[in-house]
Every structure is written in structure tokens, then in C-alpha cells.
N, C-alpha and C positions, 0 to 999 in steps of 0.2 A: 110264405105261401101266396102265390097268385089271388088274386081278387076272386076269380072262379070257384077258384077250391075253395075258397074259406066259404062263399056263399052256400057249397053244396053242401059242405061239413057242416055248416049249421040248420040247414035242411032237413041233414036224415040222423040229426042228435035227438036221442031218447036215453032219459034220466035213469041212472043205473037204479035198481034196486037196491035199499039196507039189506046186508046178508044177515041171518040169523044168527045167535050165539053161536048153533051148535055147527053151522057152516062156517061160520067166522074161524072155530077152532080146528074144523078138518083142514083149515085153507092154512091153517098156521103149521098142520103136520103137512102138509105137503110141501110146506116152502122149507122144511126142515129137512125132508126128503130130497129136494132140490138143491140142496148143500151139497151130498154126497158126490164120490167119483166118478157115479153114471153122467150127473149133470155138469160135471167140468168136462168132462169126455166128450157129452152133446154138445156144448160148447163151444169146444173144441172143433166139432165137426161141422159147426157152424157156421165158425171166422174160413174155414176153409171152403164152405160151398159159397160165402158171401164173396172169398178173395181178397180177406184180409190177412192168411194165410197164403203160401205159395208151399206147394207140397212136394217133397223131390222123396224117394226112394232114400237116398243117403242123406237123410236130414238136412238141415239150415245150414248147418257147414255147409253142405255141398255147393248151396246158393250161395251163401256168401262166398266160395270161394270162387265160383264163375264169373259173379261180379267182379271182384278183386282180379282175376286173369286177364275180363274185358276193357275194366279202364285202367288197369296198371301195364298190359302188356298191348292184346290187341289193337288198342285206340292209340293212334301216336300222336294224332289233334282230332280236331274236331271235322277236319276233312274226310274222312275214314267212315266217319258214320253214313249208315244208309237208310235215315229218315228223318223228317226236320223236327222229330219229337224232343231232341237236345238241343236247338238252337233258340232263340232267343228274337222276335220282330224286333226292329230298330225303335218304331213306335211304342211301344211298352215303354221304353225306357226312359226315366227320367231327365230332365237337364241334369241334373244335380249330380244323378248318377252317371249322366255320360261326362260329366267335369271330371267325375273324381279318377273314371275308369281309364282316363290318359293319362295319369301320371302309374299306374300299377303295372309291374316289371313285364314284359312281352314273353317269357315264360311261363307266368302264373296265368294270363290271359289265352295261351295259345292250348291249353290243356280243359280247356271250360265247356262244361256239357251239359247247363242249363236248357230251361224250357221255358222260363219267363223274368218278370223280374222283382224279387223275394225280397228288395230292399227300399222299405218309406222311406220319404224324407221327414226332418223336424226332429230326429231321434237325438238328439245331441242330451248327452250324458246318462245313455242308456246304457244297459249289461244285455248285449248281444248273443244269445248263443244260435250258431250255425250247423245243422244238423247235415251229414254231408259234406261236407266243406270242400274237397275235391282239393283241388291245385289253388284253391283259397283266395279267387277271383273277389267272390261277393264278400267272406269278410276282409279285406284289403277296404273297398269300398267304404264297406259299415265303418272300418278303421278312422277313416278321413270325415265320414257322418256325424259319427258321436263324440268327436273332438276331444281332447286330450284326458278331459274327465270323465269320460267313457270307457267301457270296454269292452273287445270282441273273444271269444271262444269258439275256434272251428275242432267239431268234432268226423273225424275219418278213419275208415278200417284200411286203406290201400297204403303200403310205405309209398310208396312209387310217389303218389301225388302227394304226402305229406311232406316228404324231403323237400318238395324245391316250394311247397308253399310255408316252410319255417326258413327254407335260405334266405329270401329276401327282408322276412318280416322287421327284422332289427333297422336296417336301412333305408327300406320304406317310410318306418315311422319314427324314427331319427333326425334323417339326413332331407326325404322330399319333405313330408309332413310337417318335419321340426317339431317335433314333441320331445319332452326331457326323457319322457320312456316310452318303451312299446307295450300298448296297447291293444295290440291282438297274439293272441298262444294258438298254438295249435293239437290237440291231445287226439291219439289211438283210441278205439275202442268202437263199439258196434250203436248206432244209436236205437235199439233197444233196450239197451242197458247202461244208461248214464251213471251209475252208482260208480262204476269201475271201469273208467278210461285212466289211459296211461299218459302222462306230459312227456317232452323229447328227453329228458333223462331216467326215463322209465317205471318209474313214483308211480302207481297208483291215484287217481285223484277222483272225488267223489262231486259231481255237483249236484250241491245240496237243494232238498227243495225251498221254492219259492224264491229262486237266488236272483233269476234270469227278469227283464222285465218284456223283452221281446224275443222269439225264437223266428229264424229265416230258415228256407230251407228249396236249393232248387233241384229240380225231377230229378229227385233221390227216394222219397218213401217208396212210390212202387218198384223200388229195387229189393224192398223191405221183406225177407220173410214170415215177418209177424208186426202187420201194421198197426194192431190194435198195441201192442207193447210199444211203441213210437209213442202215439197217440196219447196213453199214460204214461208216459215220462215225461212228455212235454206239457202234460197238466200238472204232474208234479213239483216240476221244476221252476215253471211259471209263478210271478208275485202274482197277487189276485188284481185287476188293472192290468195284465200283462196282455199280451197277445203272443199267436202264431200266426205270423204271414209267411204265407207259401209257396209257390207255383210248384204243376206235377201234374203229369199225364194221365187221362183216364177213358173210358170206355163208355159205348153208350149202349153196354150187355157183357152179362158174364161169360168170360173165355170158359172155353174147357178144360181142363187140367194142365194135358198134354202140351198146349200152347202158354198158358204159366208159366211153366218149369223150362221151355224150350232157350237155349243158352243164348243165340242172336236177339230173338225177339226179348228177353229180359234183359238183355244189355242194351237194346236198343232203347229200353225205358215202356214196352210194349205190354211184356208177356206178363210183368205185375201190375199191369194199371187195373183200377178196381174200375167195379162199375158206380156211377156216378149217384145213384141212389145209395145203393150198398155202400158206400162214404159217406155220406149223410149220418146214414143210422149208423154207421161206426162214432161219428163225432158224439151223435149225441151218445151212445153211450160210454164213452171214456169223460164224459164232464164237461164237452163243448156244444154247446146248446148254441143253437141260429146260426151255423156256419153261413157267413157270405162271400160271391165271388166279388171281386173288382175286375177280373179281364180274361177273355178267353181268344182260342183260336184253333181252327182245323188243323189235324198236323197231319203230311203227305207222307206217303208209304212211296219210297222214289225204287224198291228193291221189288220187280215183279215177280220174285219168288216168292219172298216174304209177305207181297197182298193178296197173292193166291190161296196162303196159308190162313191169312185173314180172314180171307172174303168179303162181305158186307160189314165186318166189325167198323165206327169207326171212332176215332181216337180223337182229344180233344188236349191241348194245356190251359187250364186254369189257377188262378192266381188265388185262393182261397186265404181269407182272415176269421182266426178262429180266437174269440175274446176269453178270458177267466176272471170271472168275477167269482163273489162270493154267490151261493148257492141262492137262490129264487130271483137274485136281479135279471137272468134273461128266461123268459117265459117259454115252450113249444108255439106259439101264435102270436100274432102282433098285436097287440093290447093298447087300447087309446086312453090315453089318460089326461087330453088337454097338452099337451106340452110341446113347446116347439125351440129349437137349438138356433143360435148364429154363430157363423165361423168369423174369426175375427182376422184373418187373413196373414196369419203370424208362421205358417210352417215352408218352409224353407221350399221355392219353385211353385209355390201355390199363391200366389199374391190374390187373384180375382178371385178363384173358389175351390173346393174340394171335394173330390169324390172320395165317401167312404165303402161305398160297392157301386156294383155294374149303375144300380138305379136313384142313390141315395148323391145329389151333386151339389152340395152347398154352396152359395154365391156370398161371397165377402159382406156381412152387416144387413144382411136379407133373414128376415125370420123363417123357417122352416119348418114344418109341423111335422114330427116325427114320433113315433112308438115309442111304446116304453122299451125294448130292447134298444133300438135305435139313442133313445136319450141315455140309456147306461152308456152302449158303446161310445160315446161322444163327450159323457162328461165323468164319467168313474175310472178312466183308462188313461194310458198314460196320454193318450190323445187332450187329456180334458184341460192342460192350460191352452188351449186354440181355440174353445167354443164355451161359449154361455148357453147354459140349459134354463130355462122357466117352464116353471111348474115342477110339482111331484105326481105319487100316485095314489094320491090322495082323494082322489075323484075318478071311480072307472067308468067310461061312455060306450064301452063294446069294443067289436073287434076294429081293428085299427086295417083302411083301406090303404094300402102301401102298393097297390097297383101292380102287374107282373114288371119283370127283370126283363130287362133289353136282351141279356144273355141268355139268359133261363126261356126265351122265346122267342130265340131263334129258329129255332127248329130246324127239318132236315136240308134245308139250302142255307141256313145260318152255319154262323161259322164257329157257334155253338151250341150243345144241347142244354133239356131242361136243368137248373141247377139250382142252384140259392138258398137263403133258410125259410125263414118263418114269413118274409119280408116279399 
């Protein structure tokens, strides 16, 4: 949260009330009452006025199957498309990752309809899962990241992009790579429901939770019919220390239905982008508390039919890391506990310093005073052999000034809107 906000929020705080027994026990039959079908239904009707939902007449099939027609059939590259919400800045991209991405097959590469770039470096002998995975660009990459002791998992519903991103995978990581096996699969299935995807010989295969230690994923969720079911799977599956880093398209206001469900602009990566609050409060209620961005950018509507349909909407890719710990390490607010992190300048294309979001840039063996969320993120996560933390929280000093986000205020000539967590 901005500096601002937190000042004002603690401004107009007034200390709740003890309920009484006998309110204490109406509040318990209501939340009993709140169990029921009406409350799943409200619910329900909820994730769809937030846009966590995309609603069609013919059900989730129907989306899924528009999707599947657009990038299996319609789209033959990435030329095809009519807005730069699947392309990728060159600047985003790491060294690391621009090394790895010339040696990966010019088929798997010519099919790619990312929005940012979903892949850290330093992950070496990580369990990679790829939600999305398309014609299997980025896990290729992750492939050569997390080096032979590692491993990648893309998961995709389109055959089209699955075939030619399982033709090369043997070869790639054989023959360029030299590893004794391959190290990235490719499995069928919807990623709302990770329980029951299919491997290339048809198997059934469940990934278990807390399997994965990092989940990537580019501008695919808001392809999602049901984001908040993403959302919990990906907390499921996650070890606690894990993360989700993301890139994915979003809104700075909630579309109208009609423009949802509309079959160009959801293939375009458009008509599902949520609004950027409205994801917020999606994360935190699936289990990811303090979501923060690391990069964003304006994305151009180059189709003058399609930004008449807009109108003043405008659309944004951000790079979103969403951490899982065990339950109370990261707080709603940034909380000052004394303690400050050094990066010890060990992760791969970071020698001088690291950013761990838009505003958080550590310099190589410089002490850095950071939240208590911030000191989980940096030393309980798989991140944590790169940084020495001092101190615990042991000692609370109040809210913790983390200053606003370069991104997050931007505003409307920036080339992003407000965004970030607690921070």
C-alpha cells in the first residue's frame, strides 16, 4: 500500500467493538446460513461481476473452445495477431533468458504469444510447472535454467501447440542441452483442474499438491473461464517457499459482459483481462496475500474496430509474483519489525543487484531495510540462499513506510496503472 494510504487508513481506524455472547452466537448462525447454496450461488455471481468468471450462454466449454479454435487454428504466428497484448518488450527480457532462447527450435519460437517474461533467473534445480505452456517457448527456456537436476512441466488444452512443443523436447534436451534426460513433459488438460491432465500417451496424471516449487505462466489466465480455480490450484500445488510469477493482461475497469465473452477480443488476450483491483482481491482470497508487480506496460489496440469496441478501456501487461508461505508469514500491511535483507549477488545475470518488484532493488552487500512480508519473501522462498535476513519479529515498530511503486504510480500517462500489494 502507498505511503498515503496507509497514513489515511490509520487516520479514520476506530477499534471494533466486543460482540456480545448473544450476537456473537447470531453471527455464528448466519455464517451457518452462509454455507448454504444461496451463498455459493452469490458467490458465484460474484467472481462473475468481479471478472473472475467469463460467462458465455453455452458454458466454459464454449470458451474454452474459442480459445482452442484461436490459437490452434486462426493464429498461424504471432503476426496475425491485432494488438501487442501477446508480444513481449525486448527489455523485459533477461540476458539469461535471451541466451537460452537461441538455441530453442524456430517452430516452438514462431508460435509464442506471450505478454511478458514469466521466467527468473537463479532457478537451477527447481520443479517448474508452466500453466499455459502453448508451443512451449518458455518451458524450453526454464528447461536450460534449471539444469539437468531440475524439472519443467507445461500444461495445455490446444493439440495443435502440444504436438510440435513435445516434437522437439527430446532433442533439445539431449542433443543442444546435453543432459542424459529430458527434463521437460508436456501434459493435456485445462489448467483449472490440475488433478486430471493427460501425459502424450494418454495416462491420466495428477499433480500432487505442494509438488511444484515455482509456477510460470504467460498471458494465459485471462483466457481463463474461471480464474479464481487457476488461482487455487496454483496454491495447491505450490511447496510453501514457492512462488507464482506471471506476466498477463489486465484492465484499468470492469468490461461488460458482452465484451468478455466477445471471441477476437478474448483471443486477443482482451476480453478476459480482469480489472486490476478485482485481482488483487482475487489473490488474496485464494491464499496469496501481498501480490507484487516487478514490470509493466501499455498494451496498443493497433485494430480500429476493436478500440471502438473498447473505447476508453485501457489495457495494461504486468509481470505479477505471488509467494506461499505458511499461513500468517505475509501480513495485509507492511509491518516494520527492524529488519533489513542483503543480496549477496549469487543469482544468475544479477551480479550488482536485484529487483524483487517494481520498487524493492537490492544492491550487492548493501544492507536494505525491508517488512516483515518483504523479509519472508527474500529469505523463506526459494529465493532465500541469495540473501541474508537480520532480525526477526520479535520486536513490532508500526506500519512499515515502503514508499509508493514506480508502477503502481504511474498513472494515466504512465505506462502503468495503480497495482502492487501491501508494499
Amino acid at each position: 500500500m502507498p505511503a498515503h494510504a496507509m497514513s489515511a487508513a490509520s487516520a479514520s481506524f476506530v477499534a471494533p467493538r466486543r460482540l456480545s455472547s448473544a450476537r456473537r452466537a447470531s453471527g455464528s448462525a448466519r455464517a451457518r446460513r452462509a454455507a448454504s447454496p444461496r451463498a455459493e450461488a452469490s458467490s458465484s455471481a460474484m467472481d462473475t461481476l468481479l471478472g473472475a468468471r467469463i460467462v458465455s450462454p453455452d458454458g466454459d466449454g464454449a470458451i474454452r473452445s474459442s480459445v482452442t479454435k484461436y490459437y490452434g487454428e486462426t493464429l498461424s504466428s504471432s503476426d496475425d495477431l491485432l494488438t501487442s497484448a501477446c508480444c513481449t518488450p525486448a527489455s523485459q527480457i533477461p540476458r539469461a533468458v535471451r541466451d537460452a532462447l537461441s538455441a530453442v527450435p524456430d517452430e516452438v519460437k514462431a508460435k509464442y504469444y506471450g505478454c511478458g517474461s514469466p521466467t527468473p533467473c537463479g532457478i537451477e534445480g527447481l520443479r517448474v510447472l508452466d500453466l499455459g505452456s502453448g508451443s512451449g517457448r518458455d518451458c524450453y527456456v526454464a528447461a536450460k535454467l534449471v539444469g539437468d537436476k531440475g524439472s519443467v512441466v507445461g500444461v495445455d488444452m490446444t493439440d495443435g501447440q502440444l504436438e510440435g512443443a513435445r516434437r522437439h523436447a527430446d532433442a533439445y534436451c539431449r542433443e543442444t542441452l546435453g543432459y542424459a534426460e529430458t527434463n521437460v513433459t508436456f501434459h493435456k488438460g485445462t489448467i483449472e483442474d490440475l488433478s486430471a491432465v493427460t501425459d502424450a500417451h494418454g495416462d491420466t496424471v495428477k499433480i500432487e499438491d505442494a509438488s511444484v516449487d515455482l509456477i510460470i505462466s504467460n498471458c494465459v489466465i485471462n483466457l481463463s473461464p474461471d480464474k479464481k480455480a487457476v488461482l487455487s490450484e496454483a496454491h495447491r500445488v505450490l511447496a510453501d517457499g514457492g512462488e507464482f510469477y506471471f506476466s498477463d493482461v489486465y484492465c484499468d475497469r470492469r468490461l461488460p459482459e458482452d465484451l468478455r465473452s466477445h471471441e477476437i477480443l478474448l483471443g486477443e488476450c482482451l476480453g478476459g483481462a480482469m480489472y486490476i483491483e478485482d485481482f488483487k482481491r482475487l489473490c488474496h482470497g485464494t491464499g496469496f496475500a501481498d501480490p507484487r508487480v516487478l514490470a509493466g506496460h501499455a498494451i496498443e489496440i493497433k485494430d480500429e474496430a476493436l478500440a471502438d469496441l473498447l473505447g476508453e478501456a485501457k489495457f495494461y501487461s504486468l509481470t505479477y509474483r505471488l509467494f506461499k508461505l505458511p499461513d500468517g508469514r505475509l501480513e495485509t500491511l507492511c509491518e516494520d519489525y527492524g529488519q533489513f535483507a542483503v543480496y549477496k549477488g549469487t543469482i544468475e545475470g544479477n551480479p550488482h543487484a536485484y529487483s524483487l518488484d517494481d520498487h524493492h532493488r537490492l544492491e550487492t552487500g548493501k544492507p536494505f531495510l525491508v517488512c516483515g512480508n518483504t523479509a519472508s519473501m527474500l529469505g523463506e522462498t526459494w529465493l532465500g540462499a541469495h540473501f541474508d535476513i537480520h532480525g526477526d519479529r520479535s520486536t513490532h515498530y508500526g506500519l512499515f513506510d515502503c514508499g509508493p511503486s514506480p508502477v503502481a504510480g504511474a498513472g494515466p500517462a504512465g505506462d502503468a496503472p495503480a497495482t502492487g500489494g501491501c508494499c
